[in-house]
LODRENFI-537199 format. One record per residue: x, y, z of N, C-alpha, C, O in turn. Coordinates in steps of 0.02 Angstrom, whole numbers, plus 32768, in hexadecimal, padded with zeros to 4 digits. Each point is the difference from the previous one (the first is absolute). Example, Ala and Ser with C-alpha at 12.3 -4.5 7.8 and 13.67 -1.06 7.14 Angstrom:
! residues 2
82947EE481867FD3803B8000802D803C800080347FFF8021 7FBA80367FBB802A803B80037FD980378025801980378008 
This chain:
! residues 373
F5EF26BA54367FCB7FD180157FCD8025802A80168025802C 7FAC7FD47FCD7FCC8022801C7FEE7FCE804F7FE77FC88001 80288055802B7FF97FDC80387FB0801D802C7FF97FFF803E 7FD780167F987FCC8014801A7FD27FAC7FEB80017FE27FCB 7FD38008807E7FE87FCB7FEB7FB380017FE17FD38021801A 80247FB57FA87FBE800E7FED7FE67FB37FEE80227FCD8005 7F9180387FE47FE37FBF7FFC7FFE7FD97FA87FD17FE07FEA 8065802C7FF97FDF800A7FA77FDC7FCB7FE6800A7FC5800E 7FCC804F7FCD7FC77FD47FD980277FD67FE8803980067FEB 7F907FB6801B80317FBC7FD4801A80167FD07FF1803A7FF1 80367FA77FE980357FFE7FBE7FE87FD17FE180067FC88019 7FD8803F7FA37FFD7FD57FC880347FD77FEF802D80187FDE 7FD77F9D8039802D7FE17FEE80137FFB7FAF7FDF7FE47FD4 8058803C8026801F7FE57FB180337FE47FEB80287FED802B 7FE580097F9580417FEB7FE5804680218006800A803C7FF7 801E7F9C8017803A8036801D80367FFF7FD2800E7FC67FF2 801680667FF080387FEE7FD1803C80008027803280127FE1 7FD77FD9807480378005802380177FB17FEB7FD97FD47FEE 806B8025801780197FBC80157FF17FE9804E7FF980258031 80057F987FCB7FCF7FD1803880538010803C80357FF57FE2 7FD0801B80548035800B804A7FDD8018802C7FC4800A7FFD 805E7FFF802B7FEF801280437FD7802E7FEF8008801E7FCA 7FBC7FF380657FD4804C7FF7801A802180497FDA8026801F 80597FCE7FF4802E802380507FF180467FFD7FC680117FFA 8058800A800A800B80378024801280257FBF80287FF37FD3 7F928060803B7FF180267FC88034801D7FF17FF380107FC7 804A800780458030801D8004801E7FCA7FCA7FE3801B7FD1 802A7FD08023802A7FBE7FD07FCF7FD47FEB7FF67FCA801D 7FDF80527F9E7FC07FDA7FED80297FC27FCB7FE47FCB7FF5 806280457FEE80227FD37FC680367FC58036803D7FFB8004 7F857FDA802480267FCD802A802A7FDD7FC2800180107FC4 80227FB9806180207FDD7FDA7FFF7FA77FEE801A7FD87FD9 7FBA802B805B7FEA7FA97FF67FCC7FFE7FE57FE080358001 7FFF7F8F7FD97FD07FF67FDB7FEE7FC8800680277FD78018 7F9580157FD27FD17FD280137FD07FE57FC27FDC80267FDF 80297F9880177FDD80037FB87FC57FD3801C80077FDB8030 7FC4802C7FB07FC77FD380197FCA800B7FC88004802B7FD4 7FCC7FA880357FC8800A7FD37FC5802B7FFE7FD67FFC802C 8023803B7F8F7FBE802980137FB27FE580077FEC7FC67FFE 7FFA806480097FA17FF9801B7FFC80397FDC8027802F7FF8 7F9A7FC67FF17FCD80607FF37FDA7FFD803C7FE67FD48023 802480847FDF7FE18033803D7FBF7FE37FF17FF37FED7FC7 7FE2800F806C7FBE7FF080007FD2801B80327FC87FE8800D 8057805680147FDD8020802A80218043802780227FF38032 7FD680567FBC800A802D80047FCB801F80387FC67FED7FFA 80448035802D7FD08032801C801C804A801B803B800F7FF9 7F99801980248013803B80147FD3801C80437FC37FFB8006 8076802A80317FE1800480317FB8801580277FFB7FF9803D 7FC180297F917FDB80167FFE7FD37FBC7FE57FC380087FFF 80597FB17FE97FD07FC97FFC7FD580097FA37FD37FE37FE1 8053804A80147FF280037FA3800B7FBF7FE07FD27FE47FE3 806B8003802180307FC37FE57FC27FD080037FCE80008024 804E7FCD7F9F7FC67FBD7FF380327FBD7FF2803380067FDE 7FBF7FD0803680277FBC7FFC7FDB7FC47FD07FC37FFA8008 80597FE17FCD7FFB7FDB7FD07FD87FB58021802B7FD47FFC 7FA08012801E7FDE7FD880237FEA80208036801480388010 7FB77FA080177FE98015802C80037FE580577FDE800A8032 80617FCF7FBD801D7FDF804680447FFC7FFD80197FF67FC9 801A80128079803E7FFC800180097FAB7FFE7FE37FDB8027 804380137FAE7FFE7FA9801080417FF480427FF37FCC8020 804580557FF780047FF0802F7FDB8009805780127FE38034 7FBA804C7FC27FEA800E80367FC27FFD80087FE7800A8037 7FED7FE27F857FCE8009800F7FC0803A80017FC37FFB8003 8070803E7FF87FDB80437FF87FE7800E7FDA80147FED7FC9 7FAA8043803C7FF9801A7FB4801E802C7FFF8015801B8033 7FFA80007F7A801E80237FF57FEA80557FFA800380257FCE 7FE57FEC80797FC1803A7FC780378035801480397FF28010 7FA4805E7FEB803080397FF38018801A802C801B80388003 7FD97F97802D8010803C804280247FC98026800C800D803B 80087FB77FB080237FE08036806280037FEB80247FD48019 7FF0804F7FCA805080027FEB800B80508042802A8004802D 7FA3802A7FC37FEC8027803D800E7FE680478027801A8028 7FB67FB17FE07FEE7FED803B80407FE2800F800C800E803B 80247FD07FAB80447FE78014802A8030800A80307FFF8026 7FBB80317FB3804C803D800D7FE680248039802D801A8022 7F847FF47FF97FFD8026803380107FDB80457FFF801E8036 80127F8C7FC080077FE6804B80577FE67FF080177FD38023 800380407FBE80407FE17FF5802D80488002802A8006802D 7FCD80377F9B8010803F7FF0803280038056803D7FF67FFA 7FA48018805580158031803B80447FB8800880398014800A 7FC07FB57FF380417FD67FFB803280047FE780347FFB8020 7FC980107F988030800A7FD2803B80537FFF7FE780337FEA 805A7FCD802D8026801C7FFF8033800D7FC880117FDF7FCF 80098071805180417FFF7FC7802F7FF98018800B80238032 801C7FB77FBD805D7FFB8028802C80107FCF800E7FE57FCA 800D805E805F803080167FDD80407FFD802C7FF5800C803C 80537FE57FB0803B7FFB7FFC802F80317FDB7FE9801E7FD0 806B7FF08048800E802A7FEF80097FDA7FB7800C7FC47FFB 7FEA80707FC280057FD67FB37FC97FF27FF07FFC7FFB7FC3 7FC87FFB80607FC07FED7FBE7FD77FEE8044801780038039 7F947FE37FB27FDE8000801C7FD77FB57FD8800D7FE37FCB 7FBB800E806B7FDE7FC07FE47FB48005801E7FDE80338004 800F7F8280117FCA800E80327FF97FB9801B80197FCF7FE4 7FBF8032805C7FFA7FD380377FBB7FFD80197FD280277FF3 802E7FAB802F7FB98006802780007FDE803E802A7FD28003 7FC18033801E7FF17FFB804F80057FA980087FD87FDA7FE4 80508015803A7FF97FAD800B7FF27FF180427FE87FC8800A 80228064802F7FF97FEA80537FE38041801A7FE9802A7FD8 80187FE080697FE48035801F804E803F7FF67FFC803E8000 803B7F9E7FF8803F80288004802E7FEF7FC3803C8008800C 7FB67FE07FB280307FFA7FC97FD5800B7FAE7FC57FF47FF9 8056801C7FE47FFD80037FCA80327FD67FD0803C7FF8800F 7FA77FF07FB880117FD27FF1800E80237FAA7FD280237FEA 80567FD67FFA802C800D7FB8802C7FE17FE980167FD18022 7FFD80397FB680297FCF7FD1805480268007800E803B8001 80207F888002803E7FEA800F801B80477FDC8012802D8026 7FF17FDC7F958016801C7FC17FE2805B8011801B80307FE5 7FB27FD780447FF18035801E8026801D80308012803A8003 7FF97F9B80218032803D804E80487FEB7FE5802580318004 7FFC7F977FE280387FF97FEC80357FEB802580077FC78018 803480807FF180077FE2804B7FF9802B8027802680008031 7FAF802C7FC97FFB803B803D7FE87FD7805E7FDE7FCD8006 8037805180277FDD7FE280327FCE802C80297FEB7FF68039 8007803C7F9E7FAC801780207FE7801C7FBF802480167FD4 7F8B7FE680297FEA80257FE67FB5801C7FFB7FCB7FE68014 803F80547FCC7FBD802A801D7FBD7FDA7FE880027FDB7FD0 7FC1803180557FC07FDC7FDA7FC9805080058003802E8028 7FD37FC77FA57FD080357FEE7FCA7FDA7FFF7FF67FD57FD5 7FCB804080757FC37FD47FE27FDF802F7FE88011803B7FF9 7FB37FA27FF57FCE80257FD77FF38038800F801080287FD4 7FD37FF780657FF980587FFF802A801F80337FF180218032 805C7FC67FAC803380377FFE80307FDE803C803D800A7FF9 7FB77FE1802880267FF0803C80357FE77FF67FFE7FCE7FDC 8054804B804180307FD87FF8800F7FD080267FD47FFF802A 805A7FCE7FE2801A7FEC801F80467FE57FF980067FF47FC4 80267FFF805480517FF57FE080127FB3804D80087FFB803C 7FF57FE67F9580257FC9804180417FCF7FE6801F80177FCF 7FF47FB78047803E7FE27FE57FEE7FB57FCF7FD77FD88017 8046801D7FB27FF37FC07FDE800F7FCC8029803B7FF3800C 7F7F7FDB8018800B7FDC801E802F7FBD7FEB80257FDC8022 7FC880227F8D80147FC07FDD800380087FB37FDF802A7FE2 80437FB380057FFE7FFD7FB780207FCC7FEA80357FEC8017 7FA27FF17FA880077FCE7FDE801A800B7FC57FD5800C7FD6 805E7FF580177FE97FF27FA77FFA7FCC7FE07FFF80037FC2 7FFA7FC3805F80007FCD7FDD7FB880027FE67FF37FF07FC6 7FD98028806B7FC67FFE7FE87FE1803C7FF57FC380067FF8 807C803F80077FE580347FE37FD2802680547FE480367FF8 801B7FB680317FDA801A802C801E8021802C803D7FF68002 7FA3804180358039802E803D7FB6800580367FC97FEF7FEA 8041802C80607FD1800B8010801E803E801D803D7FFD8004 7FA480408013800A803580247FDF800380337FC37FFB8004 8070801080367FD5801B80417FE5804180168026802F800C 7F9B7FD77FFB7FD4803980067FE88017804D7FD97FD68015 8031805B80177FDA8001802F7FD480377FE98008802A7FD4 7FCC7FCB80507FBD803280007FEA7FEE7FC58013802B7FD9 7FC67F9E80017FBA7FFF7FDC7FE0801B80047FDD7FFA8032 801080417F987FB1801C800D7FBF7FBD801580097FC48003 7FBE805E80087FED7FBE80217FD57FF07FA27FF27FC77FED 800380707FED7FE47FCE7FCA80257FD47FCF7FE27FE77FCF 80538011803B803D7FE87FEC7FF97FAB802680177FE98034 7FCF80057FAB7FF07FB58015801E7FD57FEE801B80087FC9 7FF17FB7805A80247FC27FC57FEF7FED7FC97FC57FEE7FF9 805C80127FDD7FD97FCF7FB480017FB68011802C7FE68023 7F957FF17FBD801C7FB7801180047FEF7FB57FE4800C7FCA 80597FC9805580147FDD7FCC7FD97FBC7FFC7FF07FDA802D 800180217F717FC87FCE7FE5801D7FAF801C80377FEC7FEC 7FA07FE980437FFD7FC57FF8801E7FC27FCB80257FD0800C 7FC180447FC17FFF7FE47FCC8014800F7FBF7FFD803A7FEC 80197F947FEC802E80247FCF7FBC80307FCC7FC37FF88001 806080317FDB7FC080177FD67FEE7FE97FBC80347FED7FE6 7FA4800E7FF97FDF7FF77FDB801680077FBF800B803C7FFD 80057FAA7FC98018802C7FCE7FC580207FCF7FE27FD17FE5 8005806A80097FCF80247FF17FD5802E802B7FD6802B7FF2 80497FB780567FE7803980368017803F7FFA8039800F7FED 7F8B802380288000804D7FF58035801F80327FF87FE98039 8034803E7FC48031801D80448005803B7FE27FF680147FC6 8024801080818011804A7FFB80368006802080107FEA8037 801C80487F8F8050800C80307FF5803080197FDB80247FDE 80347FEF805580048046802C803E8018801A80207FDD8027 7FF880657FC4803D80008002800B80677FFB7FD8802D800B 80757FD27FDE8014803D8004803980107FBB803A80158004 7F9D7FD77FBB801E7FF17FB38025805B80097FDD8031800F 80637FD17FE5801580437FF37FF1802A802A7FEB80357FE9 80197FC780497FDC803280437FAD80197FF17FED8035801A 7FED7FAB7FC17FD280097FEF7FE17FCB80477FF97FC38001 7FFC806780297FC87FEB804A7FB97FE880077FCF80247FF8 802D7F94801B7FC27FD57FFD7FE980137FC87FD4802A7FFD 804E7FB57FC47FE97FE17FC87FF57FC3800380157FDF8030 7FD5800F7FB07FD47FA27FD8800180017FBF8005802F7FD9 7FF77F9C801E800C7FD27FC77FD07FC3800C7FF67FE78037 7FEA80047F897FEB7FB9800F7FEE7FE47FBB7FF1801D7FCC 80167F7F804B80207FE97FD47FD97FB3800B7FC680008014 805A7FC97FDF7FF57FB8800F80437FEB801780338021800C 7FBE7F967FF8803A7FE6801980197FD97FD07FDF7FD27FE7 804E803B800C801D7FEB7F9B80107FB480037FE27FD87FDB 805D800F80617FF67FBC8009802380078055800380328023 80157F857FEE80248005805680317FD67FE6800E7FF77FC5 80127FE8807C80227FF180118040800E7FD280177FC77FF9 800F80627FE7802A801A7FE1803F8009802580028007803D 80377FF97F95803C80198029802880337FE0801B80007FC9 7FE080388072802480407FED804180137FF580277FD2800F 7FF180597FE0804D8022802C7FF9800D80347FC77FFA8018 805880147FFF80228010806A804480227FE4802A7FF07FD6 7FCE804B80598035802B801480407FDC7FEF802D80177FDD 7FD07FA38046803C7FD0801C80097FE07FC780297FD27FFE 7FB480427FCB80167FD27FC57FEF7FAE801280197FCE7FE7 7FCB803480367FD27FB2800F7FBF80177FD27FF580337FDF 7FDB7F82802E7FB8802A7FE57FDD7FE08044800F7FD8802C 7FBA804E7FC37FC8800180467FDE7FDD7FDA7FF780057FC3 7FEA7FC480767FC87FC77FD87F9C800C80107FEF80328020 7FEA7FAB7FCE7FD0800F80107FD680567FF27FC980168011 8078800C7FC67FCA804E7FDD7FC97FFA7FF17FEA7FC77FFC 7FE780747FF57FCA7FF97FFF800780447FB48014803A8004 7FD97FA77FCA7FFF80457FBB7FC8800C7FFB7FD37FD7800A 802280747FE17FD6802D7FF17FEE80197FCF803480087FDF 7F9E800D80018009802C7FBA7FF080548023800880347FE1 7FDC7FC5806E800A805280038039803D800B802B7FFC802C 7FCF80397FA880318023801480278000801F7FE97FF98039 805F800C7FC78030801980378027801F7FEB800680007FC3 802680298063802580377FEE804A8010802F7FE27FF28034 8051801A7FDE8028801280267FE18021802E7FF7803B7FF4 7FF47FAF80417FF4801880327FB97FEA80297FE280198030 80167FB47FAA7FC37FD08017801F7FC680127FD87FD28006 806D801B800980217FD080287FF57FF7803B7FF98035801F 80027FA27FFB7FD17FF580517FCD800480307FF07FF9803B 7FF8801C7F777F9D800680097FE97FD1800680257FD37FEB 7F9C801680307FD47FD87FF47FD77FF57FCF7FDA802D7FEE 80267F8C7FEC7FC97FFB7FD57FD07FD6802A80077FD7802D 7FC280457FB17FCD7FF380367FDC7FD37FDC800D80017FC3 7FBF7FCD80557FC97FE97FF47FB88026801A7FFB80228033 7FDC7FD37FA67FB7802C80037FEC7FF1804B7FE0802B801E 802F7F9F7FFF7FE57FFD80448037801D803680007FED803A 8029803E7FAF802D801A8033803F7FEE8021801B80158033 7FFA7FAC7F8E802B7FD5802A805280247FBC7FFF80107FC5 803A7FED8071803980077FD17FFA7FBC7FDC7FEA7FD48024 8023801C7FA280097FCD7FF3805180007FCC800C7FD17FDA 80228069803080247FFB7FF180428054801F7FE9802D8024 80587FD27FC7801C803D80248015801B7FAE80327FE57FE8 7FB4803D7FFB802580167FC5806980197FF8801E802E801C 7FFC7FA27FB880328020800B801C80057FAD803B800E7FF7 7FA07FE87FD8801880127FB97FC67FFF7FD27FCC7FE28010 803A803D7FB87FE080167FCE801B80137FC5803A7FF77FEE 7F7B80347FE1802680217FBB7FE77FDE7FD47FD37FD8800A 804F80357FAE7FD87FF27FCC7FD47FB17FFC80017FCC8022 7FDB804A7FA47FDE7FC37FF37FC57FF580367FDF7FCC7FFF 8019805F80287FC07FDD802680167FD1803A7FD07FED8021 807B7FF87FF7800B7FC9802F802580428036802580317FFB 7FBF7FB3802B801D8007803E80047FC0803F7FE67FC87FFC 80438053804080057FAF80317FFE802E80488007803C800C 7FE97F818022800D802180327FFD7FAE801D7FEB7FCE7FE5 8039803E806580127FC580297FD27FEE801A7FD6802C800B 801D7F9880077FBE7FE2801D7FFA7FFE803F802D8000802A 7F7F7FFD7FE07FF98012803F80117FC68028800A80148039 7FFD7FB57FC3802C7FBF801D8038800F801080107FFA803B 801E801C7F95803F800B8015800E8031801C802680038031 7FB1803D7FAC7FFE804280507FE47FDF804080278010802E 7FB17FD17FE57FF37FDD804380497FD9802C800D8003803C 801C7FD97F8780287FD68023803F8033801E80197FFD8038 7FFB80397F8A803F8026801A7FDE800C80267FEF7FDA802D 7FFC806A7FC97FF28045802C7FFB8007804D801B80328019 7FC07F9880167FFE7FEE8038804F7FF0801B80077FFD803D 80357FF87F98803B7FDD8008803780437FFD80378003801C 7FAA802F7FBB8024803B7FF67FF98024803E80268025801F 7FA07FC57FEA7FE88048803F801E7FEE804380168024802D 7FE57F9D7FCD801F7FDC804280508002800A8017801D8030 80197FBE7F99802E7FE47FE8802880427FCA803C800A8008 7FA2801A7FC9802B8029800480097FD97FB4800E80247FD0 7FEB7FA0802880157FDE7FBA7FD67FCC80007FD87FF4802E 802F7FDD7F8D7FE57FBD7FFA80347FD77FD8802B801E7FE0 7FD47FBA801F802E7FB87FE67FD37FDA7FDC7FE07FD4801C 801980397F9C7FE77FBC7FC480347FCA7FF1803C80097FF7 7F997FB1800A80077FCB7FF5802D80167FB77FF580307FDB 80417F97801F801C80017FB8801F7FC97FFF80297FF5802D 7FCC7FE37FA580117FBB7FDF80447FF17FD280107FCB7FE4 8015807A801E803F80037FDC800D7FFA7FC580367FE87FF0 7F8E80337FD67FFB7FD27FB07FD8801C7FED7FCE80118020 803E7FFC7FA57FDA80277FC17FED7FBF7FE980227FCC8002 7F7D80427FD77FDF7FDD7FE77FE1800B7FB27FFB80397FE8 7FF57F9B7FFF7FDA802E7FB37FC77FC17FF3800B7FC47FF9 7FB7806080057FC97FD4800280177FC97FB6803080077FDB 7FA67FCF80257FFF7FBA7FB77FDD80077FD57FC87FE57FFF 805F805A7FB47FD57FEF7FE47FEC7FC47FD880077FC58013 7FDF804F7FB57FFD7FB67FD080497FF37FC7800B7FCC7FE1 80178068801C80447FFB7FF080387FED804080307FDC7FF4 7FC7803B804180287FDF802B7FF37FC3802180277FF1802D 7FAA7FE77FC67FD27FCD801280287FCE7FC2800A7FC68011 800E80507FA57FFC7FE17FD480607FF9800C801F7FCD7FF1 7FFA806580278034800D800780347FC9803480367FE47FF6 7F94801D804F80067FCF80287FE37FB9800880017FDC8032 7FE480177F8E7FDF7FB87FEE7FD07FD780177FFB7FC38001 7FC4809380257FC97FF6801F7FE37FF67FDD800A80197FC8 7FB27FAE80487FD180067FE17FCB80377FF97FD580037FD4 8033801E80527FCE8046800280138029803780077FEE803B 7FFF80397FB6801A804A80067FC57FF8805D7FC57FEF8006 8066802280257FF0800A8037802D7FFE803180327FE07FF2 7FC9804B806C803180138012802C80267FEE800480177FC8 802D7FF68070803780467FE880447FD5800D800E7FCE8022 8022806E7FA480337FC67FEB8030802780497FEB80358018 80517FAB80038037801D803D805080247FB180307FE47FE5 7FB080618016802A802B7FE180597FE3802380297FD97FE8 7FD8803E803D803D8004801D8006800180447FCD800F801F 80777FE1800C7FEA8000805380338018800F80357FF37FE4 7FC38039805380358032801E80377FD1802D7FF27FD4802A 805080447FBF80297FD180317FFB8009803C7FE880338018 802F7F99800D7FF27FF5804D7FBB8026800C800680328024 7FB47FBF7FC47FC9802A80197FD67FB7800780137FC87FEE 7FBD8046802B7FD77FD580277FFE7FAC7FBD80067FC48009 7FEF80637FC07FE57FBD7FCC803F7FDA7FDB80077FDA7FD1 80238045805F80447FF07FE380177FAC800C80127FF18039 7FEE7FE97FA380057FB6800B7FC07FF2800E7FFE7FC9801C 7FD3804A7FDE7F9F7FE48002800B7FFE7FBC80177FD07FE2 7FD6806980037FD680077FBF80437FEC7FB7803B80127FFA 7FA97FD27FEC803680147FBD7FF5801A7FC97FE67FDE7FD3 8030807E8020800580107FC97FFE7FFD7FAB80067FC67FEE 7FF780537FF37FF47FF77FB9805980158000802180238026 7FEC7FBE7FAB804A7FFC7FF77FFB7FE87FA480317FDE7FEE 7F9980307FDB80187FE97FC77FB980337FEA7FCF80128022 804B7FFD7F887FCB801F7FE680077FB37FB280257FD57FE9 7F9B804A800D7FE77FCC7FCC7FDE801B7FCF7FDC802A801B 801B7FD57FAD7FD780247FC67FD47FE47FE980087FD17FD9 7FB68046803C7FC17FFE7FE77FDC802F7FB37FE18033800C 80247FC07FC77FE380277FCA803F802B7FF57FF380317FDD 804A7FCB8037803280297FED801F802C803E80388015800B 7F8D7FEF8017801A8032804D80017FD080347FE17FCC800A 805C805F8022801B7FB0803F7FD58027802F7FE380357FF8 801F7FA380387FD38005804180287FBE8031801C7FCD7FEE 7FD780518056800E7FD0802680047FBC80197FCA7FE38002 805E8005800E7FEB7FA18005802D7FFF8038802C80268015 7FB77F988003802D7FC9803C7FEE8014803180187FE48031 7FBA804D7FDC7FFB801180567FC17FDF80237FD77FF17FD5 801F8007804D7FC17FEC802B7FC380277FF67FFE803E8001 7FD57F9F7FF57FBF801D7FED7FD47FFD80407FEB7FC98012 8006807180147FD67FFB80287FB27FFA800E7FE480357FF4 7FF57F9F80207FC87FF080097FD4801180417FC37FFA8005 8060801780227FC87FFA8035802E80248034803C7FF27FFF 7FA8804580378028800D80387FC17FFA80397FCF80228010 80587F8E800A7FC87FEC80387FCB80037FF680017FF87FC3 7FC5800F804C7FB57FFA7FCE7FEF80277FDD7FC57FF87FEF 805A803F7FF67FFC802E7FD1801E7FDE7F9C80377FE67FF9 7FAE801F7FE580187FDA7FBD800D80557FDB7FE28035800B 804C7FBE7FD0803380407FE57FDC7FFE7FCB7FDD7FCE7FFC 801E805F7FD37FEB7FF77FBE8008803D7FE27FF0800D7FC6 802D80208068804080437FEA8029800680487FFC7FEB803A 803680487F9280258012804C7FD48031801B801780068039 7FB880237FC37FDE801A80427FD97FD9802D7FEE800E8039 80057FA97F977FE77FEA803E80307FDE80277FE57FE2802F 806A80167FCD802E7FF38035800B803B80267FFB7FFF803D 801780447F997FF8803680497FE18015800B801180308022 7F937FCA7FD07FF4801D80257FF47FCF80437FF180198036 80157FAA7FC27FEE7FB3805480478040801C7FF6801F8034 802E7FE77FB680467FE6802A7FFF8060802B8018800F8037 7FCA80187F9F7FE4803B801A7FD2800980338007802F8027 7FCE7FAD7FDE7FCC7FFD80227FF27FD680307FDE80118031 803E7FA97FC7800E7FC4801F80207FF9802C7FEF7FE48034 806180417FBC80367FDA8028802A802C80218000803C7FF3 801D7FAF802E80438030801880437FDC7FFD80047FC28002 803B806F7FF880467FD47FFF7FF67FD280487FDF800B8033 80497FBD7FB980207FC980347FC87FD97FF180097FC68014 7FBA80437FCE7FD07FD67FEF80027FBE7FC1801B7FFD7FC9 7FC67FE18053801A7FB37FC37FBB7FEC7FD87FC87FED8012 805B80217FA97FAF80007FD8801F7FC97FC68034800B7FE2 7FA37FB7801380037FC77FE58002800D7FB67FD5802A7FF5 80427FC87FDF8016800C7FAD7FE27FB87FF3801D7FCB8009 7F9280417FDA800E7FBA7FAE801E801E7FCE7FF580387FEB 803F7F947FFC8012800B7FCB80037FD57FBF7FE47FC98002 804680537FB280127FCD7FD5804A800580028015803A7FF7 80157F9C8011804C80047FDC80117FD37FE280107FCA8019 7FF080447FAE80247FCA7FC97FBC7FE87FF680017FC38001 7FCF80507FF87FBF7FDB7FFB7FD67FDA80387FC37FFC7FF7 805C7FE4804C7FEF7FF580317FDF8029803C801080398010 7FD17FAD80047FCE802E802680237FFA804B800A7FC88016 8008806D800D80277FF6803D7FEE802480417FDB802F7FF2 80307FCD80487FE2803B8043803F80088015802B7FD48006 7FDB807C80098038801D80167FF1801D80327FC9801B8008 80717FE5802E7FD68039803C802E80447FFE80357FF5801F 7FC980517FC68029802080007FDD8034804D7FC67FFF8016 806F802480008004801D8033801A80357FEA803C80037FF0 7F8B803F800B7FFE8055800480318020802180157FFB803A 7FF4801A7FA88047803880007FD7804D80147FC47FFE800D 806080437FF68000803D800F800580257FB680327FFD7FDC 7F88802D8010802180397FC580478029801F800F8009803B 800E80077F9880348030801B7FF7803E7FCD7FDD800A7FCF 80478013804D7FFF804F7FD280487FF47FCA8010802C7FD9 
C-alpha cells in the first residue's frame, strides 16, 4: 500500500462488474453481505481540472448550476476533512464529525479498539474507537490534534432529492482523495447491517464505489454530507446511511460508547396485490405482521400470519394483521415502518398500530423493545 498522500483527479464514474457488499476495507474488497436496490444512469461525471460536463444545467436538489468547475469546488472544501482509517486487516475512510472524532462505518474498525487516521497532507493520528454501531453500520474515532484545515462536515438537513447531483469522496483501493459522481438513484431504502438487521432510511447512488470508499462522505453540491457510504459495486447502485440517522447515533457513540434502536419484535412483508387477494383485501395496502418473536415486545399485541393460501398457484401469506398507520405516520411499505421507528422512536417508547385483523380495523398500543445482537 502506498502510504505517500496525494490529491488524484476525479474518477469517471462507471459501470462496475463487482457484486453490490460492503465497499469496507481495501484489504478484503470480496465482502460478504449484499444489498439489492434499484439502478439510475450516471448523469454526471467530472474531473479535477473542471473539464467534466453534466447532462442539464441545474442541480435539482440544490439548485446549482451545473457548470465545470463546481464538482472542483466541493472536493477543494470537503477533500482536507476526509480521512483514511486504517486498522490492523484493511483500511476504509472517515471524515471529520467534531473538533476531536472521526466518523466511519461499523464494518470498518470491526472490533479493533484504536485506530490510525491519515488526513489529507499526510498527517497521522492513532486514537481509540470511541463507539460502534452495527446496527446502523456506523463507529466514531477519537482524534486529538485536528489539523486546523480538517474541518467538520455538516451533515444535510434534509432528506435528498432523488436525481440530485453528489460526489463520493473517499479512499477506493488505497487510491487517495478520489471522487466519483453520480445522482441520487432513490432514498429511504433498507440495507444490510453488519448485525444482520437492515438499516432504514439509506440513501442509493449510481456513483462509484469500491472497497475502500466505506465511510466516506457522499456529498451534496452545496457541501453538505448527505449520506456515510458503506456499500457498493456492480450495476451502478451503491448506499450509504443517512444523514438523519448519522445525526441520531453518532452524538450517542461519542458520548455513550453505543446506541439502542427501537424494535417491535416482528418481521413484516409489504401488501401486495396477491397478498391483498390472499388475505381477502380489497386492495393491496399496508404491511402484512410476518411473524413475532417469542416473549418480544409484539408478542400478544400483534398477530402473526400463521396460514399460506394459493393465489394463481403460489401460496403467500394470510391471517396476520395488516398494518396501517404508526401514530400519524400511514405505512404503505415496510420502509416506511422503519424508517418512523428509526428516526422517530426509541425502546420503552409506545407507538399506536391502526390496523386490519380479520378484516376489522383496530388500534393497538405496542411498546418498543431493544435491537439485540
Amino acid at each position: 500500500m502506498d502510504d505517500t498522500p496525494t490529491r488524484r483527479r476525479f474518477l469517471a464514474a462507471s459501470a462496475g462488474a463487482l457484486t453490490t457488499a460492503f465497499a469496507g476495507c481495501s484489504a478484503a474488497p470480496g465482502a460478504d453481505s449484499t444489498a439489492n436496490g434499484e439502478g439510475s444512469q450516471p448523469t454526471a461525471t467530472a474531473t479535477a481540472d473542471g473539464s467534466g460536463t453534466a447532462d442539464g444545467s441545474v442541480d435539482p436538489g440544490t439548485g446549482i448550476a451545473l457548470t465545470e468547475d463546481v464538482y472542483s469546488e466541493v472536493y477543494r472544501e470537503t477533500i482536507d476533512s476526509v480521512v483514511l482509517v486504517e486498522v490492523p486487516g484493511g483500511q476504509g475512510t472517515g471524515f471529520v464529525f467534531d473538533d476531536s472524532h472521526v466518523v466511519t462505518n461499523a464494518h470498518v474498525v470491526g472490533r479493533a479498539e484504536e485506530a490510525s487516521v491519515r488526513f489529507n497532507a499526510g498527517e497521522w493520528r492513532t486514537g481509540p474507537v470511541a463507539g460502534v454501531d452495527p446496527h446502523s453500520d456506523l463507529a466514531a474515532v477519537e482524534v486529538d490534534g485536528v489539523p486546523d484545515p480538517a474541518t467538520p462536515l455538516s451533515l444535510a438537513d434534509e432528506p435528498p432529492t432523488v436525481g440530485q447531483v453528489v460526489a463520493a469522496i473517499g479512499n477506493p483501493y488505497a487510491l487517495n482523495g478520489s471522487v466519483t459522481t453520480g445522482v441520487v438513484s432513490g432514498d429511504d431504502r433498507l440495507i444490510p447491517s453488519p448485525s444482520n438487521y437492515r438499516i432504514p432510511d439509506a440513501v442509493q447512488t449510481d456513483a462509484a464505489v469500491n472497497p475502500g470508499n466505506s465511510g466516506g462522505p457522499l456529498m451534496s453540491l452545496d457541501g453538505d454530507v448527505v449520506a456515510v457510504i458503506n456499500s457498493g459495486g456492480g450495476d451502478n447502485i451503491a448506499f450509504g446511511i443517512s444523514a438523519a440517522l448519522t445525526r441520531r447515533v453518532v452524538p450517542e457513540l461519542i458520548e455513550n460508547g453505543d446506541y439502542d434502536h427501537a424494535s417491535p419484535g416482528a418481521r413484516f412483508t409489504d401488501v401486495t396485490p396477491s397478498i391483498a387477494e390472499a388475505n381477502g383485501l380489497d386492495e393491496p395496502r399496508g404491511v402484512l405482521v410476518l411473524d413475532v418473536r417469542q416473549n418480544g415486545p409484539a408478542d400478544g399485541v400483534l398477530r402473526p400470519s400463521d396460514q399460506r393460501r394459493f393465489v394463481d398457484g403460489n401460496p403467500f401469506p394470510a391471517g396476520g394483521d395488516v398494518l396501517l398507520a404508526a401514530d400519524d405516520r400511514t405505512l404503505s411499505t415496510v420502509e416506511d415502518f422503519w424508517s418512523y421507528l428509526g428516526l422517530e422512536t426509541r425502546p420503552g417508547d409506545s407507538v399506536e398500530l391502526r390496523l386490519l385483523r380479520d378484516g376489522t380495523a383496530q388500534t393497538v398500543s405496542l411498546e418498543l423493545g431493544t435491537r439485540t445482537l
